[in-house]
Phi, psi and omega in degrees: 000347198285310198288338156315318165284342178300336210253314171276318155317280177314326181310302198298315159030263169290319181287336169283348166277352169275334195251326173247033180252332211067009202234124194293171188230079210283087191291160185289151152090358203244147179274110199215148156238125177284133195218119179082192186277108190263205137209174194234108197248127179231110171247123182244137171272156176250149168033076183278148156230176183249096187303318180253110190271152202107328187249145177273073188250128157230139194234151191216109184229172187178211185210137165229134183230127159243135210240154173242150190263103140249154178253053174243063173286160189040018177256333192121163163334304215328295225263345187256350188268348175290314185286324180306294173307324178317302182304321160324296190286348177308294185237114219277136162328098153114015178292138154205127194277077199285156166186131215011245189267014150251156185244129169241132144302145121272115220265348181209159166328110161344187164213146198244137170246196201285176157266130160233172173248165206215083175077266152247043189247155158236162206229136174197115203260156175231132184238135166222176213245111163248201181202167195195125170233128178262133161226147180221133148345000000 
């Protein structure tokens, strides 16, 4: 169940930082055709591990990438690297995002990537590294 809340948690996030952008947000699995500038949520997990022996601890780390969308193609860098950096500062090194009993970290500054073009799209991904440690009895 960690990795679900884990999952809701950043989603809500974003969504709250996308809502006060105006701007839709294209979840994994969920079927949208896109029109203007979005963004795109992504997760990958890593591993679980088991840090403490003896104890029933589990840590759950991954990457949540969220990619900005824009159709401002030929206009320049500005507008998708002003939002890319926006999305840096939403989630700041040591952010925790609680949802009922787990808190995930974000353990380091995103990281922000090149612009690539994508048909007529510009595409510029932003990554952070979170964690999540469970103990139950």
């Amino acid at each position: 169940m960690s990795q679900v809340k884990i999952r809701q948690a950043l989603e809500s996030r974003l969504k709250a930082f996308a809502t006060t952008k105006t701007l839709p947000v294209l979840w994994e699995n969920v079927g949208a055709v896109p029109t203007g500038t979005h963004l795109r949520a992504f997760i990958f997990r890593s591993p679980t591990a088991d840090p403490s022996i003896g104890a029933n601890h589990k840590r759950y780390k991954g990457l949540f990438r969220v990619q900005v969308w824009s159709d401002t193609l030929t206009q320049g860098p500005l507008a998708v690297e002003t939002l890319a950096e926006e999305i840096v500062a939403y989630f700041p090194r040591a952010l925790q995002i609680t949802k009922d009993n787990i808190v995930v970290h974000i353990e380091n500054t995103p990281s922000q990537g090149s612009i690539s073009i994508e048909t007529s799209w510009v595409v510029i991904t932003v990554e952070m590294v979170y964690r999540t440690d469970t103990f139950s009895v």
